[in-house]
Steps between C-alpha positions, in 0.01 A plus 500: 500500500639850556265702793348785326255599814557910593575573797294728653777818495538438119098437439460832665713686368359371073142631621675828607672571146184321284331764700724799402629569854925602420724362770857558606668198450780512759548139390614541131842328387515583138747770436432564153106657694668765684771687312769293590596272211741607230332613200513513094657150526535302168614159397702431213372284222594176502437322152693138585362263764761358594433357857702407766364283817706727739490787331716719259846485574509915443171532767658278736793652491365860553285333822831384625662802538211664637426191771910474541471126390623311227325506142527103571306462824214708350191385323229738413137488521170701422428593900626396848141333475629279256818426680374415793241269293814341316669427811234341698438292179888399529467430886176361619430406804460740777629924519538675809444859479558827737166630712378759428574499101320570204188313420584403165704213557213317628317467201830477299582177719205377439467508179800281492364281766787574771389524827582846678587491829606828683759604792471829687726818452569669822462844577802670731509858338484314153358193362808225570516142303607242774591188358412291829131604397503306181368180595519241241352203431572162339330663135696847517701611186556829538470808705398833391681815633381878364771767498351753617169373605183559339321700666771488767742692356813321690777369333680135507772573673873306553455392812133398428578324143840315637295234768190517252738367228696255675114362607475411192791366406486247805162433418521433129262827403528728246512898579280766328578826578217772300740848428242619314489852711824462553762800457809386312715525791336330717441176318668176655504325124843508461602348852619136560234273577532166639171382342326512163371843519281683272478894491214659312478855361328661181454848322155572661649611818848544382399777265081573528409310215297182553329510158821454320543112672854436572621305791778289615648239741824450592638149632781460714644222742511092514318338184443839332621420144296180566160706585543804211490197233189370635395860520586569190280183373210671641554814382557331166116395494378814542767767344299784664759774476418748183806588296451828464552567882767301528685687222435796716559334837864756531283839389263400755714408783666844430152637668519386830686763675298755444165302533663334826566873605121649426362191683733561817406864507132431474495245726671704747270816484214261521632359791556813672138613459397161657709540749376847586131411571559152698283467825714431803325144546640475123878385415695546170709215441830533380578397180839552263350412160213448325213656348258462825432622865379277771294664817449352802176470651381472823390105584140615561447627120326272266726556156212405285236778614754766505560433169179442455394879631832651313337399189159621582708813527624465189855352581660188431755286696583158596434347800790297636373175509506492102893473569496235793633720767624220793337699718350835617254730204640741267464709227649494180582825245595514182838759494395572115185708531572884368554719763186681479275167521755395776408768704138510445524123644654473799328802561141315519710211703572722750145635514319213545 
């Protein structure tokens, strides 16, 4: 059965809003809630189903020059959600994925009954992927790697994704690498890769607009002709992808410049405010992508009161043990907020 329990952070804050009490949410990740997304967006009408398992050849074609991967190594999807499902459906067994990372995949996992188990980022000036730190067991199918982090904001870098590859490839393991914050330029999809590797990516990041449901996973390396038919046999079951948006996949791509540009400014005049009102016994870490800011606490703070007493004060954040932080207690901030509300928050942060 799927754990439905509250914890105690969420219960309080439902009997703050059934109560009336407005918070800042310095933890919101929907673009399309604070100015950001583009708007007056339409689809075109589609009046033939004519499905496809992978997708249109016209959508995955217009994905392909946006990723900088072949229309052929590409099959699309309704969410990263869904292509992370699909894939642990096609590999089983047991996923190793990057600490601290985004909480989702553990419910994703085990929906699909694969066992998660995690290996630990390390922090030099920026989070840092070290393939020695990927353990492995007898059951392990595939590793996760996020590019850049969520909420770490550090990229997968050559020198990091070279040995993390070749792990894999000597160990008979596929490679997932999630782009899904990833800035065109920076994305490693089109690299050789000595394993089967799969590289994820989709228009709610890409462009700000989640509601739409268009994603994608490119598959590259040893066996991957092999793995997009079986892929495409599951995607065949469900056909999830609406034709209107794939019709419109080009238009839409043809947004993410400027909605990649609005989120980089905001997210770096939100992170200058934060940065102006940290406590000396607080530290900003670095971070070169990504929609979040992690803060450093001293050891002797409990994460869960002080984000117990921000929302008393009418402020939401998470505490860094909802992201599995190897070690030490943090603070994590939603970028996104307006500026305004920004403000207003880490300004009660500081205060307490």
């Amino acid at each position: 059965m799927v754990e439905l329990t509250e914890n105690s952070l969420a219960a309080r804050r439902s009997e703050l809003e059934a109560n009336g009490v407005e918070l800042l949410d310095l933890t919101v990740s929907n673009p399309t809630a604070v100015g950001l997304a583009p708007t007056g967006v339409a689809l075109p009408a589609v009046d033939r189903y004519e499905p496809e398992a992978l997708g249109t050849r016209a959508a995955r074609e217009a994905v392909g020059s946006y990723a900088g991967v072949s229309a052929e190594a590409l099959l699309l999807c309704a969410s990263t959600s869904e292509a992370y499902g699909w894939l642990f459906k096609l590999l089983g067994g047991e996923v190793w994925v990057p600490a601290p990372g985004y909480p989702l995949l553990e419910h994703l996992a085990a929906l699909e009954h694969v066992a998660l188990r995690h290996y630990p980022l390390r922090y030099d000036g920026r989070w840092c992927t070290d393939a020695a730190l990927v353990a492995g067991t007898a059951q392990t199918r595939a590793v996760v790697a996020v590019s850049p982090g969520n909420p770490t904001g550090s990229y997968l870098l050559e020198h990091e994704a070279r040995p993390l590859a070749e792990l894999c490839a000597a160990r008979g393991w596929a490679l997932i690498v999630d782009e899904v914050f990833c800035a065109p330029s920076r994305s490693l999809a089109s690299r050789a890769w000595p394993c089967l590797t799969f590289c994820l990516g989709g228009l709610s990041k890409a462009c700000g607009l989640p509601q739409l449901k268009l994603a994608w996973t490119s598959v590259h390396g040893p066996g991957a002709a092999r793995a997009l038919e079986q892929l495409g046999l599951i995607a065949d079951t469900y056909l999830s992808v609406g034709a209107p948006v794939q019709a419109a996949a080009g238009q839409l791509l043809s947004l993410a410049p400027g909605f990649q540009a609005r989120v980089r400014a905001r997210c770096d005049e939100n992170r200058r405010a934060l940065s102006g009102v940290m406590r000396p016994e607080w530290q900003l870490l670095g971070a070169e992508g990504g929609w979040s800011a992690v803060v450093r606490l001293p050891s002797s703070v409990d994460e869960e009161a002080l984000c117990l007493r921000l929302l008393e004060a009418g402020v939401v954040v998470h505490p860094g043990f909802f992201y599995d932080f190897p070690s030490g207690k943090h603070l994590v901030l939603s970028l996104l907020p307006l500026p305004d509300v920004f403000v207003a928050g880490v300004a009660a942060l500081a205060g307490l």
